[in-house]
N, C-alpha and C positions, 0 to 999 in steps of 0.2 A: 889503778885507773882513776881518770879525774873523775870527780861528783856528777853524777848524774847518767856517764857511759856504764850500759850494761854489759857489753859484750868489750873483750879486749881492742884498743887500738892496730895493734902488731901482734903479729903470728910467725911462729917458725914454719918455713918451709926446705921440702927437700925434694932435691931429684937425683936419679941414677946419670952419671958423666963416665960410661966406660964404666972400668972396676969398681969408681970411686963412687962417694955421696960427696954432694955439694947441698950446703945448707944457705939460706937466706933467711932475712929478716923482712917481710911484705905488711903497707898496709892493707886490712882485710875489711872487708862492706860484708854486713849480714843482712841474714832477713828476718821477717817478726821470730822465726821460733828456735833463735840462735844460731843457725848452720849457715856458714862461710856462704855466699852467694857471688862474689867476685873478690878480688883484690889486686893493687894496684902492681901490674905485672914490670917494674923496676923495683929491684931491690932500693931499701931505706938509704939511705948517704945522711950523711949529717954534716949542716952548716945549721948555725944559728947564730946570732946578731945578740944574743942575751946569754947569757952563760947559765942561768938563775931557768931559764926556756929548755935551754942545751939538756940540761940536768933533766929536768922533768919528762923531757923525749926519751934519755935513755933510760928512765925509772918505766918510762912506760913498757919499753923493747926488752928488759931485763923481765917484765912481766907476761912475756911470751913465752920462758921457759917454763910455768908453771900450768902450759897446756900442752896436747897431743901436736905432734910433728903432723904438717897437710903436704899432702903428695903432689907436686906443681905438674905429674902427667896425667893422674890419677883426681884433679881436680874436684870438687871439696874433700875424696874423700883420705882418711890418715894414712901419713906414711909409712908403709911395711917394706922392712929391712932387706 
C-alpha cells in the first residue's frame, strides 16, 4: 500500500458462472471502520504511460491476495466456496 492508504487499493473478487468461479481484481471504496462499502464494478485492466506507475499498480493488485475473497452476488460480504 502507498503511504498514507489504510485500507487496500484492490480486492479479490469472486462469483459463481455455472459450475465455475470466476475471479476479478476490483477497485474497492470503504467506509470509516474498514468494510468494503462499494467497488468499482469493471474489473482492473492495465494501461499505463510509466512503466515505473505500471509496477506500483500491480504491487498494489498483488496485494489483494493477502485478504479474504468478496462475493460480487453476496456483496460486501466473503466469498464462500
Amino acid at each position: 500500500m502507498e503511504d498514507g492508504d489504510i485500507y487496500p487499493k484492490y480486492r479479490l473478487y469472486a462469483q459463481k458462472v455455472g459450475d465455475n468461479t470466476v475471479y476479478s481484481i476490483h477497485e474497492t471504496v470503504y467506509d470509516f471502520d474498514a468494510t468494503p462499502m462499494d467497488y468499482v464494478k469493471v474489473p482492473v485492466s492495465m494501461i499505463q504511460f510509466d512503466l515505473d506507475d505500471m509496477i506500483g499498480e500491480i504491487e498494489q493488485m498483488l496485494n489483494a491476495f493477502d485478504y479474504d475473497l468478496i462475493s460480487i452476488e453476496d456483496f460486501p460480504e466473503q466469498f464462500q466456496e
